[in-house]
C-alpha positions in Angstrom: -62.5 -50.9 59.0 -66.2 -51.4 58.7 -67.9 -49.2 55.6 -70.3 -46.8 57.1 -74.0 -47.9 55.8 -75.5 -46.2 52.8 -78.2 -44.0 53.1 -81.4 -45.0 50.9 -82.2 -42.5 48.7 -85.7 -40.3 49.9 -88.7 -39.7 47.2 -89.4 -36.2 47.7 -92.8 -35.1 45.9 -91.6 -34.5 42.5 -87.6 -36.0 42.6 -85.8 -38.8 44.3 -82.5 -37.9 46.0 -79.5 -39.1 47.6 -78.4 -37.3 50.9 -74.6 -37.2 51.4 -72.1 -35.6 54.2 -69.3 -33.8 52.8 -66.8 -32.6 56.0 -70.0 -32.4 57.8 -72.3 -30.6 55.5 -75.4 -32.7 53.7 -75.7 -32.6 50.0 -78.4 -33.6 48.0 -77.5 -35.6 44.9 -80.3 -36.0 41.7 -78.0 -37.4 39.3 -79.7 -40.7 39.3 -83.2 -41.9 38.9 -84.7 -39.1 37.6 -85.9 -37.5 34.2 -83.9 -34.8 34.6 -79.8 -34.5 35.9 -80.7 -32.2 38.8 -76.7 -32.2 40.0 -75.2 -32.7 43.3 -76.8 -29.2 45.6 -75.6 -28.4 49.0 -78.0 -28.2 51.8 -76.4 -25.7 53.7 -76.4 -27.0 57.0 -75.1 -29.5 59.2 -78.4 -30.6 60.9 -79.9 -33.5 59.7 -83.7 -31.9 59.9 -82.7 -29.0 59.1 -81.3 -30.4 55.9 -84.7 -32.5 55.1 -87.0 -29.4 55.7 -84.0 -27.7 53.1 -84.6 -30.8 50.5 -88.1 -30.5 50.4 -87.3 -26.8 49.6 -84.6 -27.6 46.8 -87.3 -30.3 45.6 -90.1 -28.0 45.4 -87.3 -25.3 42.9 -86.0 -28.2 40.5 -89.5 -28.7 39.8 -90.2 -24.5 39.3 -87.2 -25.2 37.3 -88.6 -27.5 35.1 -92.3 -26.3 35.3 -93.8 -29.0 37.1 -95.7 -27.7 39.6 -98.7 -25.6 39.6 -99.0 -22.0 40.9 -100.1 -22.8 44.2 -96.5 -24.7 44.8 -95.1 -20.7 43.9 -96.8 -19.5 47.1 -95.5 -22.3 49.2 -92.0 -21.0 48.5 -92.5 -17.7 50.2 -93.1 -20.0 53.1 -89.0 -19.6 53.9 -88.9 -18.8 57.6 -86.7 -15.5 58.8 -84.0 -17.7 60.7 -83.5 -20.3 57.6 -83.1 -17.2 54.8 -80.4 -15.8 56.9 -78.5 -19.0 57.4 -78.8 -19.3 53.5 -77.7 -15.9 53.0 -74.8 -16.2 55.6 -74.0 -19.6 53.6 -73.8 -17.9 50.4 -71.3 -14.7 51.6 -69.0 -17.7 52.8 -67.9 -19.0 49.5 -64.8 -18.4 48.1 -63.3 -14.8 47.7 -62.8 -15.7 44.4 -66.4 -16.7 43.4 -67.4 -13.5 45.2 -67.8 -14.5 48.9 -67.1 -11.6 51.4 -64.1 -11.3 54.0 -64.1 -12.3 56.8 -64.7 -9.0 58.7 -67.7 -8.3 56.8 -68.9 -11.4 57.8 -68.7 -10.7 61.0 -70.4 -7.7 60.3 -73.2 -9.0 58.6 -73.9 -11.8 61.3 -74.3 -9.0 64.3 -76.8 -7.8 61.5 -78.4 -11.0 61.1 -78.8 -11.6 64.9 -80.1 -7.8 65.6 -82.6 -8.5 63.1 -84.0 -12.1 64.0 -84.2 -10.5 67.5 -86.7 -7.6 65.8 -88.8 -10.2 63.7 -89.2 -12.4 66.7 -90.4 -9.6 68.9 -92.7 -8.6 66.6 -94.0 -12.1 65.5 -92.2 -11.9 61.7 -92.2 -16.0 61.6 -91.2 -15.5 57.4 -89.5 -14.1 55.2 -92.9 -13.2 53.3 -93.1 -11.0 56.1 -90.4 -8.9 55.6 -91.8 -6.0 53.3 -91.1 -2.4 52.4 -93.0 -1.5 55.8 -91.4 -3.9 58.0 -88.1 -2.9 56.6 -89.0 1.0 57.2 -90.3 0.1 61.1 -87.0 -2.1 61.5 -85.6 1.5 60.8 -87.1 3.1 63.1 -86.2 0.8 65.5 -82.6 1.2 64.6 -83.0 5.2 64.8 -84.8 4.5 68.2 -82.0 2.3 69.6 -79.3 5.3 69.2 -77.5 3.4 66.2 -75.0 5.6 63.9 -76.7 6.6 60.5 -74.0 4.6 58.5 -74.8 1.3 60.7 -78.6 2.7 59.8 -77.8 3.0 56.3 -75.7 -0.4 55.7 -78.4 -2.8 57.7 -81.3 -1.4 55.5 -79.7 -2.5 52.5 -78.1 -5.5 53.4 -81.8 -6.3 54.2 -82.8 -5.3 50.4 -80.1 -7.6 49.4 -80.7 -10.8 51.2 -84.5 -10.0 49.6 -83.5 -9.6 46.3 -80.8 -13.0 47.0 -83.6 -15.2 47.6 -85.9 -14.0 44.7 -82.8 -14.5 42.3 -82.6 -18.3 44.6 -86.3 -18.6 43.6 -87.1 -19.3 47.8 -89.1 -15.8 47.4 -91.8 -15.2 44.6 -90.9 -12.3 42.6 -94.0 -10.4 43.7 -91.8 -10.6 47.3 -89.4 -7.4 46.0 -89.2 -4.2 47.8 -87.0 -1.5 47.1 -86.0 1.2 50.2 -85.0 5.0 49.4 -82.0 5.4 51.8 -79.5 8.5 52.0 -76.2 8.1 51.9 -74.3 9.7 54.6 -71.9 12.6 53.8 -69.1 13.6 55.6 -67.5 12.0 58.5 -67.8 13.0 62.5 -64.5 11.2 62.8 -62.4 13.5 64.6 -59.0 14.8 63.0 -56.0 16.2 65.4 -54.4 19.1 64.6 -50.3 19.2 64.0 -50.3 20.8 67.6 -51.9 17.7 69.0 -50.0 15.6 67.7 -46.8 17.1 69.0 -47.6 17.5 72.2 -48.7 13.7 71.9 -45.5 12.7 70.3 -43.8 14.8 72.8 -45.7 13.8 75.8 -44.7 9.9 74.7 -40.7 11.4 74.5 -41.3 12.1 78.3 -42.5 9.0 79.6 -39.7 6.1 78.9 -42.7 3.5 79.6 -44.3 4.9 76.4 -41.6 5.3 73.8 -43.1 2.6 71.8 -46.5 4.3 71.3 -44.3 7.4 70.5 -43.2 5.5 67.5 -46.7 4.1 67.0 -48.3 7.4 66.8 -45.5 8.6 64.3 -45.6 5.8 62.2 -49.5 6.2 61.8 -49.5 10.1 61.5 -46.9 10.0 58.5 -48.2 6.9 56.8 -51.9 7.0 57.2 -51.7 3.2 57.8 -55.2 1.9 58.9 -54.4 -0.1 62.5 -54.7 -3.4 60.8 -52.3 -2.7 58.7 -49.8 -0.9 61.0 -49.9 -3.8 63.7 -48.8 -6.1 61.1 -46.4 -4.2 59.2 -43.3 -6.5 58.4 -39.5 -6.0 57.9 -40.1 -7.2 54.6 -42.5 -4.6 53.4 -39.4 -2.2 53.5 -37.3 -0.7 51.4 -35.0 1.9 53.4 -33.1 2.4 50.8 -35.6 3.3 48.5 -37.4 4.7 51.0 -40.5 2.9 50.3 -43.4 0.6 51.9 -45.0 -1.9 49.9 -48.3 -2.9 51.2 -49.6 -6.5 49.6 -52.8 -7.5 49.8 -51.5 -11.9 50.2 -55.3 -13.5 50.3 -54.3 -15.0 46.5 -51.0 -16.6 48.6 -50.6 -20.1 49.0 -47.6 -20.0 51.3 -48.6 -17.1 53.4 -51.9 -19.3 53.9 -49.6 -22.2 55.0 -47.5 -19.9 57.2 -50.7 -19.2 59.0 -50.0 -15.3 58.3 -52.2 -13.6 55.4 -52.1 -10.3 55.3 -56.0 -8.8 53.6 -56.5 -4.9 52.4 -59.6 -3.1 52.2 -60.7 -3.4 49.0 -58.1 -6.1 48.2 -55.6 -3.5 46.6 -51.9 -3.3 47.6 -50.2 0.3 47.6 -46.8 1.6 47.8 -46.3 4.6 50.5 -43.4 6.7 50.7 -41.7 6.9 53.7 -41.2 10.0 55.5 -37.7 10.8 57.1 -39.0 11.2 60.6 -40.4 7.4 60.5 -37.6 5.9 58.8 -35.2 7.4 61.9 -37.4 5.6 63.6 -37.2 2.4 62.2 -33.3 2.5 62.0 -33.8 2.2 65.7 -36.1 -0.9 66.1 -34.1 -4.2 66.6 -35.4 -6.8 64.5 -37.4 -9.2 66.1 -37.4 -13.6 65.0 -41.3 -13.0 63.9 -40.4 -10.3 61.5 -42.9 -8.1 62.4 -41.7 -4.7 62.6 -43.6 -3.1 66.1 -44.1 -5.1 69.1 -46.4 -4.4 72.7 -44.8 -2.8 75.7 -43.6 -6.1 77.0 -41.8 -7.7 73.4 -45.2 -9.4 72.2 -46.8 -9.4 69.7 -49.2 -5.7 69.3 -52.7 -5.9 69.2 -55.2 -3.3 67.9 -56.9 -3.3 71.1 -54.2 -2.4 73.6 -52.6 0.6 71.5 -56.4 2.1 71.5 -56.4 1.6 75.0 -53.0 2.5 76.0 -54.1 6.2 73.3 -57.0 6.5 75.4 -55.7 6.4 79.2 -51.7 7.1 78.6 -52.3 10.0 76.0 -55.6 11.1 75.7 -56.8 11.7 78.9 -53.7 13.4 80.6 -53.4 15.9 77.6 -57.5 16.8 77.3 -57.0 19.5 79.7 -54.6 21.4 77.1 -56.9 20.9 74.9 -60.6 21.7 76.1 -63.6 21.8 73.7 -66.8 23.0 74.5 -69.5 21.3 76.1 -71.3 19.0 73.6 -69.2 19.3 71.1 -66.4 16.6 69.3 -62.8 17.2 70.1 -59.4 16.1 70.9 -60.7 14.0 73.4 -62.6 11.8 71.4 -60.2 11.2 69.1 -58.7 7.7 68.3 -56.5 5.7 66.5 -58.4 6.1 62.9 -58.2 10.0 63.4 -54.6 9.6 62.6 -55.6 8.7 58.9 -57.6 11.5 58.8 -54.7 13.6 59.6 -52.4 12.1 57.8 -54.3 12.8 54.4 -55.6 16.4 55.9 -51.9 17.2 56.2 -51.4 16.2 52.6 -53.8 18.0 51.4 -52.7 21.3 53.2 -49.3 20.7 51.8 -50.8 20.8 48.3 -50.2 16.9 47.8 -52.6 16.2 44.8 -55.7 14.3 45.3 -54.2 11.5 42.7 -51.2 10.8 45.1 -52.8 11.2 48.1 -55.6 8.4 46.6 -52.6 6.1 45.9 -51.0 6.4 49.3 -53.9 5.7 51.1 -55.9 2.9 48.9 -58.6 4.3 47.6 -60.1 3.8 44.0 -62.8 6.7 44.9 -62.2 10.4 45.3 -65.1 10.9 47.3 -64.1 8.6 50.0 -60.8 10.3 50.2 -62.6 13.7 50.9 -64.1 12.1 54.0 -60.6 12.1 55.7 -59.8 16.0 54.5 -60.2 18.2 57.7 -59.9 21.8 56.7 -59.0 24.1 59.3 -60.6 28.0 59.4 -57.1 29.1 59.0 -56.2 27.5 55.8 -59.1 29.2 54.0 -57.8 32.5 55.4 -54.9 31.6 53.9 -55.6 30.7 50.7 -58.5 33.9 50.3 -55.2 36.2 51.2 -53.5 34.6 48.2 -56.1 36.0 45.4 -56.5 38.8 43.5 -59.6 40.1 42.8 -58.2 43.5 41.6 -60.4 45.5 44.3 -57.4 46.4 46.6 -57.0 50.6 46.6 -53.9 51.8 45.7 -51.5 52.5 48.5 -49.9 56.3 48.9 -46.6 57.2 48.4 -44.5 57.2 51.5 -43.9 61.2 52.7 -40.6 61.9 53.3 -40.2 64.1 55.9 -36.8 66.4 55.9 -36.5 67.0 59.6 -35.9 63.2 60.4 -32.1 62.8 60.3 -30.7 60.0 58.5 -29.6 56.7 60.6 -26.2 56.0 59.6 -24.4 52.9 60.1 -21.6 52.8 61.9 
């Protein structure tokens, strides 16, 4: 087999390096021929002149590095253009887990962020990342506020932007004089709707009626009296229960080599595994499911494997809509209607909460290290504070009479 030919090392202005491809990517090597042991550096890309224009970049820091360059070579590193920090950036969040890279939802998340925002520099002519200030930030806001866009997507954009800012300061591809800092709110609350007990049992009855949706009857119970997110539902396996301790144990398998192999991790939000109890009316259930060859515990309509997607659909069409008319809410406002499969966590730990579970428990059942985030999900309804105010004594009630007998009322005997 003939050897592939070697690459001749390329003089930069201040260092000489050796390009390499490792499974595609180029790396720069300065281990050799030089003053200094620069290391073996990644390029970050898989495009040749991409990765040159990258080099002369990496070139231009190993000499910052090792103060060699003059303070007009400082200002040529703000010169990093919009599209290139964000591949960077994007680069960066894909490392390891372990080394602190992100999952693989948020980075999913953070490239629609990424594209929304080239899309906003390019129509307003931001060519670098120079260009990306406090006030550019701030009109990027408005845009976002413009465009109809939730306040938490709002909220997370604007400081994901901060963050790749203050990334390629720390990289040294932005001159410290490029910080900015943003004052954003934090949103409070959640618009998330919660059913009420009465909703859900005219779902869960309305399911019992229809043989065609018995399985989403069992979907709906399972989610109400676990407060499973849907990730975690749809992928819920026979060995993550104990029946006869009445128990599910949630792991979080990211860390496991075999699962990795079996092609079937299971990831948590926030990477914590949690044991739930499990009710009676779930586990009668689950007596009641045949086991199926992939071990997963719930299945479609048809036998295959459930997706997400289609139980949101089926809630929508099969539940929601034919039951919104017992249900009617006033125009412009959020109701039963608009609920949806994540409402069910909210009931799940609103219920709790009504049924004085502490806030401890109710934290450890649901898999969250925060109180705050747990108070999100509590739905209090106007009767429960009626309830509770009914309970206290605030020693202002007026004494009540004594009954008057009267003596012309016969007694009632019993026969």
């Amino acid at each position: 087999m003939p050897r592939k030919p070697k690459t001749p090392p390329i003089q930069c202005e201040f260092f000489l390096w050796k390009v390499i491809v490792r499974k595609g990517v180029y790396y720069a090597d300065g281990r050799h021929g030089n003053s200094f042991d620069l290391g073996k550096n990644s390029l970050n890309t898989r495009d040749y002149e991409q990765a040159r224009a990258n080099l002369k970049r990496l070139d231009h820091s190993k000499a910052l590095q090792f103060n060699l360059t003059e303070d007009a070579l400082r200002s040529d590193l703000s010169e990093i253009t919009i599209p290139d920090g964000w591949e960077r950036f994007m680069t960066h969040c894909q490392r390891p887990q372990v080394m602190g890279g992100v999952s693989q939802n948020t980075y999913k998340r953070y490239r629609a962020v990424k594209d929304k925002h080239s899309r906003f520099c390019e129509s307003r002519q931001l060519r670098l990342w120079s260009q990306v200030t406090r006030k550019t930030t701030e009109q990027y806001g408005y845009w976002l506020a413009k465009q109809d866009y939730a306040y938490r997507s709002q909220y997370l954009e604007l400081n994901l932007l901060v963050s790749v800012n203050k990334w390629l300061i720390d990289e040294e591809l932005l001159p410290s004089s490029a910080k900015f800092r943003i004052s954003l709110s934090k949103a409070q609350g959640s618009d998330t709707y919660c059913y009420t007990r009465e909703q859900v049992e005219a779902m869960v009855s309305h399911c019992q009626k229809t043989p065609s949706l018995e399985w989403m009857k069992n979907v709906i119970v399972g989610l109400a009296t676990t407060g499973m997110r849907i990730g975690e539902f749809v992928s819920l396996r026979w060995s993550d229960l104990d029946l006869e301790n009445n128990v599910i144990q949630l792991t979080d398998e990211r860390s496991s080599k075999r699962r990795k192999q079996a092609g079937s991790v299971r990831t948590i939000k926030g990477k914590r595994g949690r044991t739930i109890p499990l009710h009676e009316t779930f586990k009668t259930i689950l007596k009641q499911i045949p086991m199926h060859h992939d071990g997963l515990v719930f299945h479609g309509p048809l036998g295959g494997k459930i997706k997400p997607d289609v139980i949101r659909r089926n809630l929508i069409k099969q539940i929601l809509e034919p039951l919104s008319s017992s249900f009617p809410i006033p125009v412009g406002e959020i109701g039963f209607e608009h609920g949806r499969l994540h409402s069910f966590r909210h009931y799940f730990v609103s219920e709790a909460f009504r049924q004085n579970v502490t806030e401890a428990q109710i934290m450890e059942w649901v898999g969250h290290k925060d109180s705050e985030m747990v108070k999100l999900y509590r739905h209090l309804r106007a009767d429960d504070g009626h309830r509770h105010m009914q309970r206290l004594n605030f020693g202002t009630a007026p004494e009540q009479p004594s009954p008057i007998m009267d003596e012309t009322i016969p007694e009632i005997t019993l026969a």
